[in-house]
MDTraj code that builds the backbone (N, CA, C; nanometers):
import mdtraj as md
import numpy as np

residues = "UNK UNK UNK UNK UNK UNK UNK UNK UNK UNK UNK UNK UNK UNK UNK UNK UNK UNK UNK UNK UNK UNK UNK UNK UNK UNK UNK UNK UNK UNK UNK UNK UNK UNK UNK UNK UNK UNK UNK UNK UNK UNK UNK UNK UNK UNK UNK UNK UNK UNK UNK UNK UNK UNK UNK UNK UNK UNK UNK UNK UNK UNK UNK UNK UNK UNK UNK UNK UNK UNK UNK UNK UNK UNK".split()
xyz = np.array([
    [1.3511, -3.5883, -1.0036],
    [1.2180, -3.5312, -1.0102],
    [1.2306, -3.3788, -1.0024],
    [1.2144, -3.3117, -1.0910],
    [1.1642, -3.1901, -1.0729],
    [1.0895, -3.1126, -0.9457],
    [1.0825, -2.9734, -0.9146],
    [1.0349, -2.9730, -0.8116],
    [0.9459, -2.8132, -0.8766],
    [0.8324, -2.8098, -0.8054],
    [0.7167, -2.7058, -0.8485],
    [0.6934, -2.6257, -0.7032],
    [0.7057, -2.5104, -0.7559],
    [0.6986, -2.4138, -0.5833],
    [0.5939, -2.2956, -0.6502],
    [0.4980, -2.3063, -0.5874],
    [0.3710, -2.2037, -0.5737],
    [0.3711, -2.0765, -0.4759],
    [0.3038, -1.9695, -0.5344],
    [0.3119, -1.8961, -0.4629],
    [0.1897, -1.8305, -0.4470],
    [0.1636, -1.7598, -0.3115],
    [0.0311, -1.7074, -0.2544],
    [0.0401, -1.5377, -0.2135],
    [-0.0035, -1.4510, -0.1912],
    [-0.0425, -1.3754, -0.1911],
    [-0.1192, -1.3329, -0.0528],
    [-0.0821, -1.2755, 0.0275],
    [-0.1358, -1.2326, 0.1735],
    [-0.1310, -1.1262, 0.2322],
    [-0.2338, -1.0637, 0.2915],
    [-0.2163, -0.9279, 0.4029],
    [-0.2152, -0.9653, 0.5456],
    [-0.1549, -0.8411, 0.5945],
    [-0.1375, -0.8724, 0.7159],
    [-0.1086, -0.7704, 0.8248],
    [-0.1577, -0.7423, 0.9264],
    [-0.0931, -0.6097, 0.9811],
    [-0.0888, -0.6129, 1.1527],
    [-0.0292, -0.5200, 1.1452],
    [0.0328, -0.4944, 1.3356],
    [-0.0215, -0.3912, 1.3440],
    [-0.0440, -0.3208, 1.4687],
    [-0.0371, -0.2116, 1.5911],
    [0.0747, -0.1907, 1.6211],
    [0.1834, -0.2553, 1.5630],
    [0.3511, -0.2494, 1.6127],
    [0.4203, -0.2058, 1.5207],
    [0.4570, -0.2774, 1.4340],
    [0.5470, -0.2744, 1.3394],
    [0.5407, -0.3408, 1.1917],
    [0.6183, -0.3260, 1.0959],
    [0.6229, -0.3957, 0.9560],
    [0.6246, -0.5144, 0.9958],
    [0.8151, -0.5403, 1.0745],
    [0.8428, -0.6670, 1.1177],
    [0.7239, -0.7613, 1.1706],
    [0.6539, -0.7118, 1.2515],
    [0.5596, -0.7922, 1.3265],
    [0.5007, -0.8290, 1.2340],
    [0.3968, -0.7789, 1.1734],
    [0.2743, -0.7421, 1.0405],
    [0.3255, -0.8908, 0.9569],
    [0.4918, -0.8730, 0.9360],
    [0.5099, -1.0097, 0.8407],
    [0.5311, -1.0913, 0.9127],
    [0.5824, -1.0877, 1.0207],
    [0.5650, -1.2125, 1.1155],
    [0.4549, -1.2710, 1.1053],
    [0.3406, -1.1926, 1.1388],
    [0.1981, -1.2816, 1.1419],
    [0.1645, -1.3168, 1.0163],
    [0.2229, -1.2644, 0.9139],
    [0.1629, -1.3106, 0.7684],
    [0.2503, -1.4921, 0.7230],
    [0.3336, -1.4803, 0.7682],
    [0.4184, -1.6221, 0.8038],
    [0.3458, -1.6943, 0.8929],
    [0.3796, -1.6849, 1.0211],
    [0.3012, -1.7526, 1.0998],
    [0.1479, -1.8073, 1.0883],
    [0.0808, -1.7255, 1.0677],
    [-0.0546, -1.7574, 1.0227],
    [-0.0488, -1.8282, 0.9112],
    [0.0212, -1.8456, 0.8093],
    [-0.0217, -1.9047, 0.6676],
    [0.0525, -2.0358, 0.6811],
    [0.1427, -2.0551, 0.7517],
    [0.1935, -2.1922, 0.8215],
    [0.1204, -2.2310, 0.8694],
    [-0.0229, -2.2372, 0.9709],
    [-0.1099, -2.3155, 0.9862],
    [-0.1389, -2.3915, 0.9240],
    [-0.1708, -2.3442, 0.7749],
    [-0.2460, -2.4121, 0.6738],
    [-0.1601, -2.4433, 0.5487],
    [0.0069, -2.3800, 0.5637],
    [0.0013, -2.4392, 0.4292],
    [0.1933, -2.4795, 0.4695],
    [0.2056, -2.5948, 0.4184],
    [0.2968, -2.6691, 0.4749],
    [0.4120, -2.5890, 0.3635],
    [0.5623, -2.6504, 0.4166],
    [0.6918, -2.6523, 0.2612],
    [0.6849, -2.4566, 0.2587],
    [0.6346, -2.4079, 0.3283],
    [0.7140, -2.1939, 0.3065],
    [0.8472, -2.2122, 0.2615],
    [0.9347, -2.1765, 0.1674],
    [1.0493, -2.1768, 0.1710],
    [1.0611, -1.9696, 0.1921],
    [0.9796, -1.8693, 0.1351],
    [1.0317, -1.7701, 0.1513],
    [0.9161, -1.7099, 0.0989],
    [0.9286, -1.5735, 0.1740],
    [0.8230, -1.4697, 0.1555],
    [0.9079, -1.3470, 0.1192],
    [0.8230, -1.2889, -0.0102],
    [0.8841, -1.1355, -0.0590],
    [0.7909, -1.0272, -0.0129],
    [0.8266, -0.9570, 0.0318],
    [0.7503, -0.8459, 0.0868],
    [0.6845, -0.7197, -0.0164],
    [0.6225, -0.7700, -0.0697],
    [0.5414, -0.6516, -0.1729],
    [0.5285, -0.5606, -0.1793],
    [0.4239, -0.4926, -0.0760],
    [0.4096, -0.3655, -0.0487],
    [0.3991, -0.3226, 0.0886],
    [0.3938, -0.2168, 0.1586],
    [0.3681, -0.2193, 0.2816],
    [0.3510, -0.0264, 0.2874],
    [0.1890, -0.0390, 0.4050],
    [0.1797, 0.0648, 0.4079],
    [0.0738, 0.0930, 0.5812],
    [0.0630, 0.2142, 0.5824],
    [0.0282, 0.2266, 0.7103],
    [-0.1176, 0.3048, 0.7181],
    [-0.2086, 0.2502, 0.8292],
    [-0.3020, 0.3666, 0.8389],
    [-0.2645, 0.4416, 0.9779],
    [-0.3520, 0.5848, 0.9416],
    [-0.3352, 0.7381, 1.0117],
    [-0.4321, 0.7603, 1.1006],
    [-0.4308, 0.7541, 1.1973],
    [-0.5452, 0.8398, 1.2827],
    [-0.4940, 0.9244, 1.3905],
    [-0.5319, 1.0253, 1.3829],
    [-0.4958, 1.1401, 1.4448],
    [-0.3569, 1.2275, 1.4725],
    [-0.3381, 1.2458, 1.3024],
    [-0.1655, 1.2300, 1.3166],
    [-0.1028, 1.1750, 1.3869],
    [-0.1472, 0.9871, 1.3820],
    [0.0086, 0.9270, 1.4469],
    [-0.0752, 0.7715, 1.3510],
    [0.0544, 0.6951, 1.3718],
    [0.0585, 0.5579, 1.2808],
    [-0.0336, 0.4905, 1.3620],
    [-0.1399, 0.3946, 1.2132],
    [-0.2182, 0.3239, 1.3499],
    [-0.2122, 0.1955, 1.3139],
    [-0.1677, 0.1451, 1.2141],
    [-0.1604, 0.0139, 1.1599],
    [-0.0440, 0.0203, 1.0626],
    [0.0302, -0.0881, 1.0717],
    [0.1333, -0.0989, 1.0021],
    [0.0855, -0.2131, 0.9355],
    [0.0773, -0.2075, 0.7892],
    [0.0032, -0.3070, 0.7032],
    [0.0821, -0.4069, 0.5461],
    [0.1190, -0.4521, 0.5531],
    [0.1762, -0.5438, 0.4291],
    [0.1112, -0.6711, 0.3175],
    [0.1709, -0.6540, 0.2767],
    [0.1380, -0.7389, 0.1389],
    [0.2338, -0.8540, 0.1279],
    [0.2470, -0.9445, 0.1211],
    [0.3179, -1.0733, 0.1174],
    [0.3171, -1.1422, 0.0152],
    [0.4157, -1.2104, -0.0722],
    [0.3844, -1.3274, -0.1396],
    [0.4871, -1.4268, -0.0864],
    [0.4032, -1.5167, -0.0475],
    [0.4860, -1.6633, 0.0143],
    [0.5190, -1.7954, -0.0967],
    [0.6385, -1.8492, -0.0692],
    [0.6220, -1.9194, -0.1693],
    [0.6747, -2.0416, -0.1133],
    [0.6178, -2.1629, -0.1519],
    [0.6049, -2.2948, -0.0957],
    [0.6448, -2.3589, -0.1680],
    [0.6849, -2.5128, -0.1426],
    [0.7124, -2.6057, -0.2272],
    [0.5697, -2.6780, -0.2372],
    [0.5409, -2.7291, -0.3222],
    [0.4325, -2.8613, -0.3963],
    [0.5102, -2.9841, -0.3646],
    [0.4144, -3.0750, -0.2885],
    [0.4161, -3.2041, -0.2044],
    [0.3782, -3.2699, -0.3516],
    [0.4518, -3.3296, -0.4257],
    [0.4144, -3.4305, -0.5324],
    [0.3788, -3.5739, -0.4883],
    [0.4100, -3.6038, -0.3821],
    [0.4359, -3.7342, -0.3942],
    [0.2931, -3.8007, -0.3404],
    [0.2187, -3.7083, -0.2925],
    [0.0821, -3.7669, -0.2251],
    [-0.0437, -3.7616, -0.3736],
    [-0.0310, -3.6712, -0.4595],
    [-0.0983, -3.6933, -0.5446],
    [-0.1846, -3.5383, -0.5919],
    [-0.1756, -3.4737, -0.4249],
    [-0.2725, -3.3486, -0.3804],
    [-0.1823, -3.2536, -0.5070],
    [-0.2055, -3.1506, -0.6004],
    [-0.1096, -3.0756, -0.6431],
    [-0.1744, -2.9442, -0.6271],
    [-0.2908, -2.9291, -0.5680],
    [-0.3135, -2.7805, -0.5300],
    [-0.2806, -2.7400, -0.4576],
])
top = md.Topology()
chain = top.add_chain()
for i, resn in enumerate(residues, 1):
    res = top.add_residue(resn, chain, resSeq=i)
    for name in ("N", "CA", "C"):
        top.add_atom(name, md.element.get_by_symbol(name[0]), res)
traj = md.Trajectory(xyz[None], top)
């Protein structure tokens, strides 16, 4: 059987760090979506307030495997 892996698209951000920022963009999207095999990190950027970093912010695309066997293919 062939196998079909989808991919999603997510933001996400820290008060800390990049690392963190994609941590939660993983973590959080594992709630809801089963089979993550790997996330590419897109873009990542930060907001400024008062000359100093105030959000460390990213872009994610996660990519999952497709559960064929139940019937669900979205």
């Amino acid at each position: 059987m062939a196998s079909v892996m989808k991919v999603i698209e997510v933001l996400a951000e820290s008060s800390n760090s990049f690392e963190e920022a994609v941590q939660s963009a993983v973590s959080e999207t594992s709630k809801s979506v089963r089979n993550i095999q790997s996330a590419y990190v897109r873009e990542q950027s930060v907001t400024v307030e008062n000359g100093k970093v105030g959000m460390y912010r990213v872009n994610v695309k996660i990519t999952f495997s497709v559960d064929m066997s139940d019937g669900n293919n979205a």
